[in-house]
FIVO-698054 format. One record per residue (C-alpha): residue in one letter; x negated, y negated, z. Coordinates in steps of 0.05 Angstrom, whole numbers, plus 5000, padded with zeros to 4 digits. Layout:
N
+------+------+------+------+
: fise :   px :   py :   pz :
+------+------+------+------+
:    A :    X :    Y :    Z :
...
+------+------+------+------+
***
This chain:
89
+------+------+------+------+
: fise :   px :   py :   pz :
+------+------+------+------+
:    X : 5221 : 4941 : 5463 :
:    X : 5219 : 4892 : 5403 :
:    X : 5213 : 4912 : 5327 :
:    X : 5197 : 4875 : 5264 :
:    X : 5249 : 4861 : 5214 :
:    X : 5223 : 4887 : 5148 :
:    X : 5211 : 4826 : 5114 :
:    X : 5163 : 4822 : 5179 :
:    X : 5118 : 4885 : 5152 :
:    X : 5118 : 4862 : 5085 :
:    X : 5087 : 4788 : 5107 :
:    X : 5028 : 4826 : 5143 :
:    X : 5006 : 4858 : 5074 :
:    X : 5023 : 4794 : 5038 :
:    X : 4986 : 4753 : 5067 :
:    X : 4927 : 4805 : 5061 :
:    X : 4937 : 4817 : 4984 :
:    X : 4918 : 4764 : 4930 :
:    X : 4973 : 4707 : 4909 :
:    X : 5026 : 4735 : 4948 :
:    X : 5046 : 4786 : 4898 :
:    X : 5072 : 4847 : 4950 :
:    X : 5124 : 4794 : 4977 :
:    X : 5149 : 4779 : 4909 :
:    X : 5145 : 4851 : 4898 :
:    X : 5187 : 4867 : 4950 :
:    X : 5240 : 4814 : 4926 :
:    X : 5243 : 4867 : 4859 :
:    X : 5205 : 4806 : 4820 :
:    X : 5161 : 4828 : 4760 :
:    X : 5091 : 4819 : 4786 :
:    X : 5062 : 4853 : 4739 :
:    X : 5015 : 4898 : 4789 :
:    X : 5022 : 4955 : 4804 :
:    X : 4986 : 4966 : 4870 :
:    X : 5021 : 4900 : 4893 :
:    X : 5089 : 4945 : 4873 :
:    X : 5070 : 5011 : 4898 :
:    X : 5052 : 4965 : 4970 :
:    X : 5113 : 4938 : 4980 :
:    X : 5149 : 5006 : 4965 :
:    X : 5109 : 5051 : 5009 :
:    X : 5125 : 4998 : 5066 :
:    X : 5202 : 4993 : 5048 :
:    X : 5208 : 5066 : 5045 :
:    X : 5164 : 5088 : 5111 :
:    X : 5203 : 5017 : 5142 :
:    X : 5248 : 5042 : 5210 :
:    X : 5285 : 4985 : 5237 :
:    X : 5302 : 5026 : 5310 :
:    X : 5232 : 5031 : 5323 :
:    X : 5188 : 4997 : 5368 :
:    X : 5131 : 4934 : 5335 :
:    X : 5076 : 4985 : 5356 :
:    X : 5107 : 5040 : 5323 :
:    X : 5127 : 5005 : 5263 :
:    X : 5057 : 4983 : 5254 :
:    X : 5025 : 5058 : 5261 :
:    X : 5072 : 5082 : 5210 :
:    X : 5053 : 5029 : 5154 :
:    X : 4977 : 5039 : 5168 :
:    X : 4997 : 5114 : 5163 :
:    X : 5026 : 5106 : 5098 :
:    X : 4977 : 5065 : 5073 :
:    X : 4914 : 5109 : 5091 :
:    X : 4952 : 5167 : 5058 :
:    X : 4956 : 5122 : 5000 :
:    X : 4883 : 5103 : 5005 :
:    X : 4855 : 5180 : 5015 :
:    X : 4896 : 5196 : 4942 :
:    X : 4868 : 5136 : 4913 :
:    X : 4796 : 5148 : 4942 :
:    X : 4805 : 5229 : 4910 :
:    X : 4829 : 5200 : 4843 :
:    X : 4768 : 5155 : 4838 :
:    X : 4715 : 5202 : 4858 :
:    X : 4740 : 5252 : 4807 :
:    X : 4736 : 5199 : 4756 :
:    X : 4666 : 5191 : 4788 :
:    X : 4646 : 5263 : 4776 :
:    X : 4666 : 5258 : 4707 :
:    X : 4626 : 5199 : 4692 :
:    X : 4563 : 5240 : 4716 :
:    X : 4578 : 5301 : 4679 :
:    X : 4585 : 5259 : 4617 :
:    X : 4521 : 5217 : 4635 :
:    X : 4483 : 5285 : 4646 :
:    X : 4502 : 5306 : 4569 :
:    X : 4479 : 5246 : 4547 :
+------+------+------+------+
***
């Protein structure tokens, strides 16, 4: 069954992400953001050249909704702080 090459992976969420900045990330550039990094590093590390396109795919979306549930848990506590403060006035 065919596979992506890495570079494949990382052109997906390039070309999804603003000015090209997880590419360059992934070439060890200094982009200067850190989500662009942390993209581009998640992929690289979860990457598995023997497996199948499909599979390959599933584990980057994988990674990345792991990523997005921590971000989503980090934000809403920030969220309930803002409230609590806003309730003391």
């Amino acid at each position: 069954m065919a596979s992506y090459a890495l570079k494949d992976i990382i052109q997906i969420a390039d070309r999804a992400y603003p000015d090209g900045l997880v590419g360059r990330a992934s070439r060890k550039e200094k982009v200067g953001d850190g989500l662009a990094t942390f993209i581009a590093s998640e992929l690289k590390e979860t990457f598995d050249s023997d497996a199948s396109a499909l599979d390959q795919v599933r584990e980057a979306l994988r990674a990345l909704n792991v990523a997005r549930r921590e971000v989503e848990a980090v934000a809403e506590a920030f969220s309930n702080v803002e409230a609590d403060l806003e309730s003391k006035g």
